[in-house]
N, C-alpha and C positions, 0 to 999 in steps of 0.2 A: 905198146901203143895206147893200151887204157890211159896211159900217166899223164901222157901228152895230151890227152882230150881234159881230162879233168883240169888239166892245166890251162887249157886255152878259154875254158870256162866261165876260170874262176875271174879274170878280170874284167866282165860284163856285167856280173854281178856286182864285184867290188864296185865299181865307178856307177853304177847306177844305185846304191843305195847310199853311197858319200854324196850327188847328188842332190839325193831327195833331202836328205840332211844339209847339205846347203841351202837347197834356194827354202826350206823351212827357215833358216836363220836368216836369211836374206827377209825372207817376210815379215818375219817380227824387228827386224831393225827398221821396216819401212812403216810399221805399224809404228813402233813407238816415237818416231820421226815425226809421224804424222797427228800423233796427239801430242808431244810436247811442240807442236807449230798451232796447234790447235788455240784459238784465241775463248776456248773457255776455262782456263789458268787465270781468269781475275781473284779466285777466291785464296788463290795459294799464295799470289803474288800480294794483298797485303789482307795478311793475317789478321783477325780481331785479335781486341789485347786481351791480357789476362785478366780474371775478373779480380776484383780487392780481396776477395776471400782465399784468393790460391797464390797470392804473389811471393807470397814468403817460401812457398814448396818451389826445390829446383826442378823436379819430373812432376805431372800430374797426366794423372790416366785418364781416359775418354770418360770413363761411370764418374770421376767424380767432377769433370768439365761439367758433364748432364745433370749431375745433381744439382750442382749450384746454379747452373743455367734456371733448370727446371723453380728451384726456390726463388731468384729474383723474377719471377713474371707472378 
């Protein structure tokens, strides 16, 4: 009779913590929904260009964006 208890248990448990892991992921798909509708995306949507001093490099990292940023002012 223990077996049977342990057993009728365990499936309240099980769906209640698949649950909470759902509507958790439900949350953040409604979150990220909600900033990519988000109408502060002008900055991404057009990019500044490259400055003359990094065109020739195919990757450039942030430090050295800010470097040259920082030297042309």
């Amino acid at each position: 009779m223990s077996n049977t208890r342990r057993f009728n248990r365990q499936p309240a448990s099980f769906w209640s913590t698949r649950r909470e892991a759902s509507l958790n992921w439900l949350a953040l798909g409604l979150l990220l929904a909600a900033w990519n509708a988000s109408s502060n995306n002008d900055a991404a949507a057009t990019p500044r260009p490259r400055p003359e001093a990094l065109r020739g490099y195919p990757y450039v990292s942030v430090r050295a964006a800010n470097r040259i940023a920082a030297a042309d002012q």
